[in-house]
PyMOL commands that place a pseudoatom at each C-alpha (Angstrom):
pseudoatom trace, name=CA, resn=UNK, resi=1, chain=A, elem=C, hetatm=0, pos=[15.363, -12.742, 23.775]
pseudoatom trace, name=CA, resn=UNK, resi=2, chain=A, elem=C, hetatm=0, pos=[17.408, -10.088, 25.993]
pseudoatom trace, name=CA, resn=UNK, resi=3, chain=A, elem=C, hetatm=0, pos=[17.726, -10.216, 29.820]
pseudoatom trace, name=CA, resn=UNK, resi=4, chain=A, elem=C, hetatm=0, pos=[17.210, -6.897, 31.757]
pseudoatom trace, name=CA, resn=UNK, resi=5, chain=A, elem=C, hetatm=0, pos=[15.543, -5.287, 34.724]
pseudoatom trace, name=CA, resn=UNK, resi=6, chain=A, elem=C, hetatm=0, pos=[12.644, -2.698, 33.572]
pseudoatom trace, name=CA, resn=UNK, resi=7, chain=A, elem=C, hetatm=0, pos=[13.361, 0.345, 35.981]
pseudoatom trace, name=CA, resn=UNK, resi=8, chain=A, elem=C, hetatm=0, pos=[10.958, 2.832, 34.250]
pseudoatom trace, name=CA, resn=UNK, resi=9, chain=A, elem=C, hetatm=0, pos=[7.668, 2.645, 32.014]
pseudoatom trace, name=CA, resn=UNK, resi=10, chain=A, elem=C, hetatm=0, pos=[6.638, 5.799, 30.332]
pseudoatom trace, name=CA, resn=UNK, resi=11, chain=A, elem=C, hetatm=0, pos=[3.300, 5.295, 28.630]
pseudoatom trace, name=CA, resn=UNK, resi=12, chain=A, elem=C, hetatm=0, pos=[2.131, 8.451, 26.286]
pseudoatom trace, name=CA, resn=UNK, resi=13, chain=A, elem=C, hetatm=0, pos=[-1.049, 8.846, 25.328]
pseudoatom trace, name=CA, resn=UNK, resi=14, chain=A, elem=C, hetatm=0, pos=[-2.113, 11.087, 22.529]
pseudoatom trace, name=CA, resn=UNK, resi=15, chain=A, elem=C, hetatm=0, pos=[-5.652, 12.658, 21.942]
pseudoatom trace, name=CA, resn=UNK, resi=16, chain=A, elem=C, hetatm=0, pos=[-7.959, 11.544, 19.196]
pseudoatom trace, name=CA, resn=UNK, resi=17, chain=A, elem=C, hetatm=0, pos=[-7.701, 13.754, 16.115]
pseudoatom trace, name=CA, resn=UNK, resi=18, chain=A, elem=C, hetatm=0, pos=[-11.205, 15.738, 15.834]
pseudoatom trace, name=CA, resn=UNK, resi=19, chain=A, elem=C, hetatm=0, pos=[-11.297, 15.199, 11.920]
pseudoatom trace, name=CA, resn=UNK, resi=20, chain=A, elem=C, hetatm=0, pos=[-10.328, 12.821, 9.290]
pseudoatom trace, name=CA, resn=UNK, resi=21, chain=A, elem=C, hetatm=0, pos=[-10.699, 12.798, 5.632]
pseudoatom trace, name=CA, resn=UNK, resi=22, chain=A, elem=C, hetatm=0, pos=[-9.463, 10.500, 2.715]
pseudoatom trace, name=CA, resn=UNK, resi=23, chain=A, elem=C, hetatm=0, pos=[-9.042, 10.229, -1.063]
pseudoatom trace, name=CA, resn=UNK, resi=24, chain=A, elem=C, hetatm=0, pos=[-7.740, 7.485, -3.408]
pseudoatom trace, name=CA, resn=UNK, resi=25, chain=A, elem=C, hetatm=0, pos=[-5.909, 7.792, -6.231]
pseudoatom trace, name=CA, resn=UNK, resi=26, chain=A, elem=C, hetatm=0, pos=[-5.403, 5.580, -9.576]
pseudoatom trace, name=CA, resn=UNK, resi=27, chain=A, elem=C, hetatm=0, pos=[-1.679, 5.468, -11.495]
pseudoatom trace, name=CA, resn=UNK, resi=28, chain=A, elem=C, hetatm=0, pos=[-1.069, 4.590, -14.788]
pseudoatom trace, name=CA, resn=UNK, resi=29, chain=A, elem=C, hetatm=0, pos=[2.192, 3.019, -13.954]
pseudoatom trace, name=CA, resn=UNK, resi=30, chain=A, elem=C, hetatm=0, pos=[4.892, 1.308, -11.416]
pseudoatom trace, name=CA, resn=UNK, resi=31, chain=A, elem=C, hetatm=0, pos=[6.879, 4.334, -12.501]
pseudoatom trace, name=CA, resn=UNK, resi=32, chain=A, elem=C, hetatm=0, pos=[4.264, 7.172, -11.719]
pseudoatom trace, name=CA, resn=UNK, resi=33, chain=A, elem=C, hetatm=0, pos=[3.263, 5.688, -8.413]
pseudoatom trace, name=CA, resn=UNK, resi=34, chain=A, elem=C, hetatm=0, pos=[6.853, 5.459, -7.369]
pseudoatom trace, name=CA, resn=UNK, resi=35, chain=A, elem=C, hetatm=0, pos=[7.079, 9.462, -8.143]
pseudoatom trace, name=CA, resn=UNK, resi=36, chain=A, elem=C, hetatm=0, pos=[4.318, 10.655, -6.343]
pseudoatom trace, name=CA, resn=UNK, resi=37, chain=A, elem=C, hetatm=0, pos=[5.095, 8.385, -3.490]
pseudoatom trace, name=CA, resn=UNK, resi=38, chain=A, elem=C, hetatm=0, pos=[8.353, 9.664, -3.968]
pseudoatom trace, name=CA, resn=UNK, resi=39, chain=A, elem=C, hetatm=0, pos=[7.499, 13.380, -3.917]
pseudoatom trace, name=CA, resn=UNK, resi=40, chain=A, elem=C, hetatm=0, pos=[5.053, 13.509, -1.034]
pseudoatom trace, name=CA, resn=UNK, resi=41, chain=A, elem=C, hetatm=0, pos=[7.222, 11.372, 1.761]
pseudoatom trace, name=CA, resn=UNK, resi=42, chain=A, elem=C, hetatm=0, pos=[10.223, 13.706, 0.880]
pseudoatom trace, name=CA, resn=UNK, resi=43, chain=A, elem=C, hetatm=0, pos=[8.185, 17.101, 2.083]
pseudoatom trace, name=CA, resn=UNK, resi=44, chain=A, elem=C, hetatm=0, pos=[9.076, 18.905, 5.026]
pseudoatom trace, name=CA, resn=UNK, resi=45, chain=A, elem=C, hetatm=0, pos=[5.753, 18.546, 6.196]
pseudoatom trace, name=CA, resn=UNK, resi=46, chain=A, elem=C, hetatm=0, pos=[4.452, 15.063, 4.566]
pseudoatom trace, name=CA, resn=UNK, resi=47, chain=A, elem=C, hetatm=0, pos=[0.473, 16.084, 4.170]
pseudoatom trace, name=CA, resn=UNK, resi=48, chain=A, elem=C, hetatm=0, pos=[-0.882, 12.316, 4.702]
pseudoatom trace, name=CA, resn=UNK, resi=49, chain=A, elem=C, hetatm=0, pos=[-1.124, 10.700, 8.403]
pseudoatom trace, name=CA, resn=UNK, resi=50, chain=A, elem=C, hetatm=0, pos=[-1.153, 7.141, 6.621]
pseudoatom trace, name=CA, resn=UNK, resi=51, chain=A, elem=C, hetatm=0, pos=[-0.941, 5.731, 3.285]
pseudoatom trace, name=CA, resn=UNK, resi=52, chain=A, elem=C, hetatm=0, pos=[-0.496, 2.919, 1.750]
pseudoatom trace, name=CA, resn=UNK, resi=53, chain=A, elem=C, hetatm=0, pos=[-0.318, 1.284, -2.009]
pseudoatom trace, name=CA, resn=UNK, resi=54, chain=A, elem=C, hetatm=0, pos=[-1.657, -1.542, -3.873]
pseudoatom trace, name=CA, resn=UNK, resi=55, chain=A, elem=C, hetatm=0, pos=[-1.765, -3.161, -7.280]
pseudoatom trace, name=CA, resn=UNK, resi=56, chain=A, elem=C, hetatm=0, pos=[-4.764, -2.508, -8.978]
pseudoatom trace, name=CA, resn=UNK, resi=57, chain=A, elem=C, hetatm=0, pos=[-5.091, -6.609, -9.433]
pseudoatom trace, name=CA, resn=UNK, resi=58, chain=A, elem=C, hetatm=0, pos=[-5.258, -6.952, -5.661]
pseudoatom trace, name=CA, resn=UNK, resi=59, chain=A, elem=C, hetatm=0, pos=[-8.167, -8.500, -4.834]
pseudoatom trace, name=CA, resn=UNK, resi=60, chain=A, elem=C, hetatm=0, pos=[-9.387, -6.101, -2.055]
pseudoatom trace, name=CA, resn=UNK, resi=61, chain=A, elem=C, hetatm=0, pos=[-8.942, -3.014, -4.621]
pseudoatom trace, name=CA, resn=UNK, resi=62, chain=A, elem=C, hetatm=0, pos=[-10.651, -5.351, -7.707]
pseudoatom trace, name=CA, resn=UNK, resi=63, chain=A, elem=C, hetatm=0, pos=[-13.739, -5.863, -5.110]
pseudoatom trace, name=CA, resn=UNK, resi=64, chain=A, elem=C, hetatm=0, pos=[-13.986, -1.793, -4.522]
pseudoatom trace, name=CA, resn=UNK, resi=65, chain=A, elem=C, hetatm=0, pos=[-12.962, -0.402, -7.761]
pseudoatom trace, name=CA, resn=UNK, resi=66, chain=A, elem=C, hetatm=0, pos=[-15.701, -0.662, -10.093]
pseudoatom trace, name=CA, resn=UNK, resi=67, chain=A, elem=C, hetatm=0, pos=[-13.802, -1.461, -13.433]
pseudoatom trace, name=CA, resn=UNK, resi=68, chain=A, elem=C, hetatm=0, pos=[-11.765, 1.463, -12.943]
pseudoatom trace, name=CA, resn=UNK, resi=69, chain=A, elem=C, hetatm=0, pos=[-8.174, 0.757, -15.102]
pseudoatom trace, name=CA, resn=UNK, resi=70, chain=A, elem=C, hetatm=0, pos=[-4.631, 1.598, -14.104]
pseudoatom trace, name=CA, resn=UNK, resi=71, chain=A, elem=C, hetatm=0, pos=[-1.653, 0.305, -12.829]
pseudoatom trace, name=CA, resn=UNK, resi=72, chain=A, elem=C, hetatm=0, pos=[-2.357, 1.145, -8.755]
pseudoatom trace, name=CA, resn=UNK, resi=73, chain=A, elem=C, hetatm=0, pos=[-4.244, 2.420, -6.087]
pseudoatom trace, name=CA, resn=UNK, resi=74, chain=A, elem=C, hetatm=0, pos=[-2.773, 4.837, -3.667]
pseudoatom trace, name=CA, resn=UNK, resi=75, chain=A, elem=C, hetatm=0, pos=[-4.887, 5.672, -0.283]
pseudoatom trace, name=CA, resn=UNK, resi=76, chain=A, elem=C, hetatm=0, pos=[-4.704, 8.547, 1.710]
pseudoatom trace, name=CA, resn=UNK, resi=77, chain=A, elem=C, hetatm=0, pos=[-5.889, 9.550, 5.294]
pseudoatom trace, name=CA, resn=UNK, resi=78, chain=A, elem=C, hetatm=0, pos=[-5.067, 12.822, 6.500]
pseudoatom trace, name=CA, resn=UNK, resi=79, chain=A, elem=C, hetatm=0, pos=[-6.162, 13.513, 10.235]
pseudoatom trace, name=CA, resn=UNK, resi=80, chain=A, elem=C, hetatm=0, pos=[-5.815, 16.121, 12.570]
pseudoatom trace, name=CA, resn=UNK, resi=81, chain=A, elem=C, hetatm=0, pos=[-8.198, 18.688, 14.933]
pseudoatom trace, name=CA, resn=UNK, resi=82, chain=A, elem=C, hetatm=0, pos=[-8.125, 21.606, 12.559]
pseudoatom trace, name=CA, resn=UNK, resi=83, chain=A, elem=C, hetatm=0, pos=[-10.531, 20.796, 9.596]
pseudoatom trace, name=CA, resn=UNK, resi=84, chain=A, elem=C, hetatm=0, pos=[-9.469, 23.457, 7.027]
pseudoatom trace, name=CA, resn=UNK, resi=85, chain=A, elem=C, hetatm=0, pos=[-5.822, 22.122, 7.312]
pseudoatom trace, name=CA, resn=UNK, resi=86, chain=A, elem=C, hetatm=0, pos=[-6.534, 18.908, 6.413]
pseudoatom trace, name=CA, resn=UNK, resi=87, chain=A, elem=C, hetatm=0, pos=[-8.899, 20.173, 3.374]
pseudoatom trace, name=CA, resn=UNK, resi=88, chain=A, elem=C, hetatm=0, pos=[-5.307, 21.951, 2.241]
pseudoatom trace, name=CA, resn=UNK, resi=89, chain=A, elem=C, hetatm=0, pos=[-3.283, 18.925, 3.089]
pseudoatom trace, name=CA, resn=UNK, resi=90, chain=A, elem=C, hetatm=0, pos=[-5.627, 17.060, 0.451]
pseudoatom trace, name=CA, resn=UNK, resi=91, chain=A, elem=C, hetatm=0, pos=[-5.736, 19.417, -2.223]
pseudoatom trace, name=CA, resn=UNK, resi=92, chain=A, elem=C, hetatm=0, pos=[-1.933, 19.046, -1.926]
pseudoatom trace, name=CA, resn=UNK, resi=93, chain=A, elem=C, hetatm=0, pos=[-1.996, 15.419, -2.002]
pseudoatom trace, name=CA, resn=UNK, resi=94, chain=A, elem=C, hetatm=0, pos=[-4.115, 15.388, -5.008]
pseudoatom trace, name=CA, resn=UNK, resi=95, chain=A, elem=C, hetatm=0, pos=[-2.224, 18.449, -6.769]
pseudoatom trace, name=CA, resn=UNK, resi=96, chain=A, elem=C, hetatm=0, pos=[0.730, 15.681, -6.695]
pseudoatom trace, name=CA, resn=UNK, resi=97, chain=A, elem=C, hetatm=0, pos=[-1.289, 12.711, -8.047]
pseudoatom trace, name=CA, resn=UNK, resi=98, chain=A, elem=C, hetatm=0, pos=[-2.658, 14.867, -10.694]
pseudoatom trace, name=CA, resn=UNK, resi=99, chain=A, elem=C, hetatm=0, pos=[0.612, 16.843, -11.906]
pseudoatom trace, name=CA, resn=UNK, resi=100, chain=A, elem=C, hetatm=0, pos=[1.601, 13.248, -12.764]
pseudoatom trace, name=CA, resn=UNK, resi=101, chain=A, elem=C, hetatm=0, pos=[-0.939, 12.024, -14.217]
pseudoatom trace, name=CA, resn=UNK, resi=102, chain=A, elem=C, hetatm=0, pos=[-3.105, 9.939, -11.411]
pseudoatom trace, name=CA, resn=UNK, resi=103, chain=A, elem=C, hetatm=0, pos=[-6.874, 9.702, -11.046]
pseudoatom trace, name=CA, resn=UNK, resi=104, chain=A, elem=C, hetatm=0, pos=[-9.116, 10.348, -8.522]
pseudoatom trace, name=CA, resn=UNK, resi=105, chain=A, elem=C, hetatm=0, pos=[-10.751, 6.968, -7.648]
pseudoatom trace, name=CA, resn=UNK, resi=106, chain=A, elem=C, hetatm=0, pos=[-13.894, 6.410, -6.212]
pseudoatom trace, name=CA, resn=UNK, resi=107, chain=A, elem=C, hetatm=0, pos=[-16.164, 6.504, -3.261]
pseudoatom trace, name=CA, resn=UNK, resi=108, chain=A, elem=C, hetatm=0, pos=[-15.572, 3.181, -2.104]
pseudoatom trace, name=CA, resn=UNK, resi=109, chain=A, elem=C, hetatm=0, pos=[-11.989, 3.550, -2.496]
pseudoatom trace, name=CA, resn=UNK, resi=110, chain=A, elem=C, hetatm=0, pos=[-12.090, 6.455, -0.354]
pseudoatom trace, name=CA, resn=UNK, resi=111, chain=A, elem=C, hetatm=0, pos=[-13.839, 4.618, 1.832]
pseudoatom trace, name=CA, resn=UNK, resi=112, chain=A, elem=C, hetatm=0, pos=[-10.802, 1.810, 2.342]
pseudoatom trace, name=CA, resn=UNK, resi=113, chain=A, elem=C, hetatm=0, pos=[-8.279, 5.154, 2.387]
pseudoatom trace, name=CA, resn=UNK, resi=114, chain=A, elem=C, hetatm=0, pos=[-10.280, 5.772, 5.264]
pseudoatom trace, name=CA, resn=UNK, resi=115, chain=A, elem=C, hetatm=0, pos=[-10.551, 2.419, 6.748]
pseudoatom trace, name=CA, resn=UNK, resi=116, chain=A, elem=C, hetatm=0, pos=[-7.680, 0.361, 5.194]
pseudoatom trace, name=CA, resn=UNK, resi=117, chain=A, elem=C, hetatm=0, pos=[-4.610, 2.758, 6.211]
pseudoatom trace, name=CA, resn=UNK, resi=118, chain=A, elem=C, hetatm=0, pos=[-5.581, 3.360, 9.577]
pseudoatom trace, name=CA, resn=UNK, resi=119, chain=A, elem=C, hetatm=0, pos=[-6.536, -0.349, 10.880]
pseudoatom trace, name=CA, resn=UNK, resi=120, chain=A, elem=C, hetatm=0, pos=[-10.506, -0.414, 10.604]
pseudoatom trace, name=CA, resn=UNK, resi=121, chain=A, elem=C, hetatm=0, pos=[-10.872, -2.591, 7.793]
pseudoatom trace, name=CA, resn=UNK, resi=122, chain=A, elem=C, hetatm=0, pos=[-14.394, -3.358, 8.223]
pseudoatom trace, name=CA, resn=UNK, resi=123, chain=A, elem=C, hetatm=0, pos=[-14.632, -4.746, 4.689]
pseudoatom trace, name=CA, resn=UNK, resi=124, chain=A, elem=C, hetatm=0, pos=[-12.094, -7.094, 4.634]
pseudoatom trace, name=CA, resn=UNK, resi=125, chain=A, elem=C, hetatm=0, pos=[-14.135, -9.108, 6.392]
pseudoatom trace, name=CA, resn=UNK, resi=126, chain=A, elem=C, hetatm=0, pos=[-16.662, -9.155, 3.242]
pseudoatom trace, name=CA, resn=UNK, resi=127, chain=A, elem=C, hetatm=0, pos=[-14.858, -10.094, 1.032]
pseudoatom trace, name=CA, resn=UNK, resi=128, chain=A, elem=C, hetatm=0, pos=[-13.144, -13.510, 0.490]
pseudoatom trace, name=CA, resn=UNK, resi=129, chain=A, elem=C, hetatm=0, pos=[-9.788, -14.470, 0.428]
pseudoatom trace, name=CA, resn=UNK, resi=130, chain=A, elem=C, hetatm=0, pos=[-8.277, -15.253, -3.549]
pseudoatom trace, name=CA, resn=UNK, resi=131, chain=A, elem=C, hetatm=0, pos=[-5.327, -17.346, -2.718]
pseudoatom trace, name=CA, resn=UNK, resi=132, chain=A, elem=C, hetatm=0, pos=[-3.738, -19.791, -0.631]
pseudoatom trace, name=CA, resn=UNK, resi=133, chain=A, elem=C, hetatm=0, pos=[-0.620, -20.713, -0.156]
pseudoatom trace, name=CA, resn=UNK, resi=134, chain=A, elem=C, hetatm=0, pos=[1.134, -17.184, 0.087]
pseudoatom trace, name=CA, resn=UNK, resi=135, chain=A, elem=C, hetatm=0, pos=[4.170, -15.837, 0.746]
pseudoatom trace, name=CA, resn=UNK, resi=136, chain=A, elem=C, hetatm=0, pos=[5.309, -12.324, 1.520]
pseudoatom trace, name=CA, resn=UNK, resi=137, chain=A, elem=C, hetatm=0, pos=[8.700, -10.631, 0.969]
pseudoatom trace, name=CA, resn=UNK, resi=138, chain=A, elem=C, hetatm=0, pos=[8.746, -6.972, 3.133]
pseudoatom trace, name=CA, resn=UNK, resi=139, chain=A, elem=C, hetatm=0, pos=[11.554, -5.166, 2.107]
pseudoatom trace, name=CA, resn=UNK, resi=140, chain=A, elem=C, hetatm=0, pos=[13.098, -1.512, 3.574]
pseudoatom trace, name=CA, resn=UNK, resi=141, chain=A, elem=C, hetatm=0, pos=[14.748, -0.077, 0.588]
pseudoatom trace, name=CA, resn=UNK, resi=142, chain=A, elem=C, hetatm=0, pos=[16.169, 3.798, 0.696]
pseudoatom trace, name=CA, resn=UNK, resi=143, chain=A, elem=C, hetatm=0, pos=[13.859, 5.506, -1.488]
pseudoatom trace, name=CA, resn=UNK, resi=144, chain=A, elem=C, hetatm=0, pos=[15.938, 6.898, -4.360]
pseudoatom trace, name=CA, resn=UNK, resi=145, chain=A, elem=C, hetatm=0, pos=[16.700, 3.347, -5.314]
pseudoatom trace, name=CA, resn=UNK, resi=146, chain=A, elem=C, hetatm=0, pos=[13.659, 1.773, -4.276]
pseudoatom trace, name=CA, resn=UNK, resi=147, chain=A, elem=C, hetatm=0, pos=[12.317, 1.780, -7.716]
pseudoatom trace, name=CA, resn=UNK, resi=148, chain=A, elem=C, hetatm=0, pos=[14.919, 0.030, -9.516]
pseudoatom trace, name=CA, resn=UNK, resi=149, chain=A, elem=C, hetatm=0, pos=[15.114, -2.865, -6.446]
pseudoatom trace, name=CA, resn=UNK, resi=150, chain=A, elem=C, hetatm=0, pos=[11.406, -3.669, -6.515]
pseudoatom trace, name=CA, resn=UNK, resi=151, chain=A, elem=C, hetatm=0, pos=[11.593, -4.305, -10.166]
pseudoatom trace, name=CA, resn=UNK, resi=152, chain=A, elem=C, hetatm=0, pos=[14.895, -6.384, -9.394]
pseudoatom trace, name=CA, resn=UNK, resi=153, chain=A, elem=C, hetatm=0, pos=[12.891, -8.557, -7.094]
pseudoatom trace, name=CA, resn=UNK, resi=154, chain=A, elem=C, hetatm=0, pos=[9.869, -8.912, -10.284]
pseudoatom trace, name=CA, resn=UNK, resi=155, chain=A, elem=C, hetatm=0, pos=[12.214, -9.155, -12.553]
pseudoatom trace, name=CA, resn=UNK, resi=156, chain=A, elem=C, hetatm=0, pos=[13.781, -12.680, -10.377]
pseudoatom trace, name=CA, resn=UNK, resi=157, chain=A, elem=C, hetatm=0, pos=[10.471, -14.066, -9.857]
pseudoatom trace, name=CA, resn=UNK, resi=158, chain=A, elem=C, hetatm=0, pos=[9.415, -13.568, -13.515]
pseudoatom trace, name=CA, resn=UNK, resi=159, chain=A, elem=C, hetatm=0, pos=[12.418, -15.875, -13.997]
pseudoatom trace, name=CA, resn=UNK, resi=160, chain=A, elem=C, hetatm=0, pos=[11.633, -19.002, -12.309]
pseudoatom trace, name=CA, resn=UNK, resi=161, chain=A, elem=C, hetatm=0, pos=[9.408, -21.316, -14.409]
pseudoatom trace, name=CA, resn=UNK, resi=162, chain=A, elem=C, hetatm=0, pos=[6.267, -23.315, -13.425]
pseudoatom trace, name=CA, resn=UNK, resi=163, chain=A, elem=C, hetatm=0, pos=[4.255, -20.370, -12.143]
pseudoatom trace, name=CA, resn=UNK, resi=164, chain=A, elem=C, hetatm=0, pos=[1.719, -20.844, -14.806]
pseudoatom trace, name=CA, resn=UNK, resi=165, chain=A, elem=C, hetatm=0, pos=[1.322, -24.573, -14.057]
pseudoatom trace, name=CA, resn=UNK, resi=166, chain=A, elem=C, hetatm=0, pos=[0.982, -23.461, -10.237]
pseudoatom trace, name=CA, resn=UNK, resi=167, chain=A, elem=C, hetatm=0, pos=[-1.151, -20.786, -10.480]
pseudoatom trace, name=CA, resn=UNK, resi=168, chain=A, elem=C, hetatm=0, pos=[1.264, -18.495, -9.082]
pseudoatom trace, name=CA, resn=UNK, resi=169, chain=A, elem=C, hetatm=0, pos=[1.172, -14.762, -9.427]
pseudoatom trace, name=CA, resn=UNK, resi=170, chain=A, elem=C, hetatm=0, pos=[3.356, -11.677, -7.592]
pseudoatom trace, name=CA, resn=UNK, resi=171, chain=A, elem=C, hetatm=0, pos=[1.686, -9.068, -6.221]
pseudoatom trace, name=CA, resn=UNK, resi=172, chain=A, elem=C, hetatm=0, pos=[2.706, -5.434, -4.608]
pseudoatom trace, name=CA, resn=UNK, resi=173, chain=A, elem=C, hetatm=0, pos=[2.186, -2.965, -2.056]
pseudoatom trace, name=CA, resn=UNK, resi=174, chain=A, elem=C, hetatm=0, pos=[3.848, -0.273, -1.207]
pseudoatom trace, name=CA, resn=UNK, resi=175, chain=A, elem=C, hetatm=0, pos=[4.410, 1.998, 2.073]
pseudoatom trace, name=CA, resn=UNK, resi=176, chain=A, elem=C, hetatm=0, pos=[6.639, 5.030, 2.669]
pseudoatom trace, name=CA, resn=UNK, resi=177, chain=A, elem=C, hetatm=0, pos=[8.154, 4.735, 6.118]
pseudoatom trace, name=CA, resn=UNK, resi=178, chain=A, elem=C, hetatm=0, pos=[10.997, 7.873, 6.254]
pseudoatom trace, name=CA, resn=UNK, resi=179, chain=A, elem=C, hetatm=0, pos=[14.027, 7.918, 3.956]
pseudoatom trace, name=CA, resn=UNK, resi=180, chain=A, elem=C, hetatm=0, pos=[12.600, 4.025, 3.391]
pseudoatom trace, name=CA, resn=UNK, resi=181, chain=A, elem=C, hetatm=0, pos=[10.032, 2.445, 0.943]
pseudoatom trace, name=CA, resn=UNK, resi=182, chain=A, elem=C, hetatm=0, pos=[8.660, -1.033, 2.637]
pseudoatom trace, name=CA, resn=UNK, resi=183, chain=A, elem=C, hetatm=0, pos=[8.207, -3.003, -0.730]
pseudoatom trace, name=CA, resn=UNK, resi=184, chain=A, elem=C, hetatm=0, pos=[5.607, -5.921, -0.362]
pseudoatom trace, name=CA, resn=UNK, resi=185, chain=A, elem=C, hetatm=0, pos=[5.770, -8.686, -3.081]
pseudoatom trace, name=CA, resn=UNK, resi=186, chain=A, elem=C, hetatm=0, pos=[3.100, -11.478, -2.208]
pseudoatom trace, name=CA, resn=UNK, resi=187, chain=A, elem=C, hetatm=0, pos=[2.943, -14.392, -3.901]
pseudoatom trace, name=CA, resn=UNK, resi=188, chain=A, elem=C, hetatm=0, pos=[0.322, -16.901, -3.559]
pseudoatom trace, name=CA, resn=UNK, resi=189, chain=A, elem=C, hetatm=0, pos=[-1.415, -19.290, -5.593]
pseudoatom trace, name=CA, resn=UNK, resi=190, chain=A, elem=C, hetatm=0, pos=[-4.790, -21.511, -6.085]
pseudoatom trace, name=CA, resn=UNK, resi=191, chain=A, elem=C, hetatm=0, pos=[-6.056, -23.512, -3.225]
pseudoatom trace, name=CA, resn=UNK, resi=192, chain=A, elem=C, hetatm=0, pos=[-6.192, -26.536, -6.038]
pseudoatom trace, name=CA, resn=UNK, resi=193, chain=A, elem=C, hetatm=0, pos=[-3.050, -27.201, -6.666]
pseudoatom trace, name=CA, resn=UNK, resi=194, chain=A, elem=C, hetatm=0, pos=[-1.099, -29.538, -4.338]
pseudoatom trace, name=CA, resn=UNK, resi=195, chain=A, elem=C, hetatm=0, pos=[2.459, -28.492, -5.446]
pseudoatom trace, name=CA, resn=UNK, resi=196, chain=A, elem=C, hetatm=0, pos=[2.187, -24.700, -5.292]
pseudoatom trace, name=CA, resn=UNK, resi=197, chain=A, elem=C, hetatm=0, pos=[3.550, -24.268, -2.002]
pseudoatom trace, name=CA, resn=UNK, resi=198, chain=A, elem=C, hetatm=0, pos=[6.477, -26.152, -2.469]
pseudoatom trace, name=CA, resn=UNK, resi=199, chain=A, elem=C, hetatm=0, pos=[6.955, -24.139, -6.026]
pseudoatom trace, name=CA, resn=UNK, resi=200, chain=A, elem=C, hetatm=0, pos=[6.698, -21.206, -3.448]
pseudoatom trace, name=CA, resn=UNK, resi=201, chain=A, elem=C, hetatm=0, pos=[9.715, -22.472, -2.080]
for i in range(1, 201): cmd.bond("trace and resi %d" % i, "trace and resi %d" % (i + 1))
show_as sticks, trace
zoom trace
């Protein structure tokens, strides 16, 4: 929406890393995934090149995880061109999930650590979309707080009646981005129900 004259492009381009490697991760709770997150973005050195976090009742982690229980799936890539470096970046990673109590998850949900933080989702494609009408809320929150917000923002949805006549349910995701957590709360609802979107509203 700004008027200018462009006087310079720079365009940078940056080599393909040699190696990449992934591993998920299953928390028991909001609280635990929020301290690991927590611990590994505030490193010097943050070991992950991408991550991101879902609920475990999201239906892309319900189609991957086998049964598995817990509160959320965190997914890890870790790239770069010097392969025993990123073996030590993951056995850090996974020293932090498992100090508080996480859970390595399994191969598929490696798999979508590999593919789902990095933009090659090739199984999204196979598996079917659960909801419709949705509505997304993307937050930037500083971290230390970020916690106590995101349940804020539960906690005012949770108060609005008619969700269980609509079908309506809050979900979560969760990315570190700097001294920032992007909170995602999604809220959709089932395709049969004629009033949902407006109960969105």
């Amino acid at each position: 929406g700004a008027f200018g004259l462009i006087t310079e492009v720079v365009y940078r381009t940056l080599p393909i890393p040699k190696h990449m490697k992934a591993i998920s991760y299953v928390t028991p709770s909001m609280e635990v995934t929020w301290a690991i997150q927590l611990e590994l973005s505030a490193k010097e050195r943050v070991p992950y090149t991408n991550t991101i976090m879902f609920e475990m009742t999201n239906y892309m982690v319900k189609a991957i995880a086998d049964g598995i229980e817990g509160y959320g799936a965190i997914f890890y890539a870790v790239e770069g061109d010097d392969e025993a470096d990123i073996d030590s970046r993951i056995k850090e990673i996974s020293a932090v999930c498992e100090k508080h109590g996480a859970i390595h998850g399994n191969e598929k949900m490696d798999h979508f650590a590999m593919t789902g933080t990095t933009g090659t989702l090739e199984m999204v494609r196979d598996v079917p979309s659960n909801s419709c009408p949705f509505m997304t809320w993307e937050s930037m929150f500083p971290r230390s707080k970020s916690l106590e917000f995101t349940k804020g923002l539960q906690d005012a949805f949770k108060s609005v009646e008619g969700h269980r006549e609509n079908a309506t349910a809050a979900g979560l995701y969760l990315v570190p981005m700097g001294h920032i957590f992007l909170t995602g709360i999604t809220i959709r609802s089932g395709f049969s129900t004629p009033e949902a979107e407006e109960h969105l509203r």
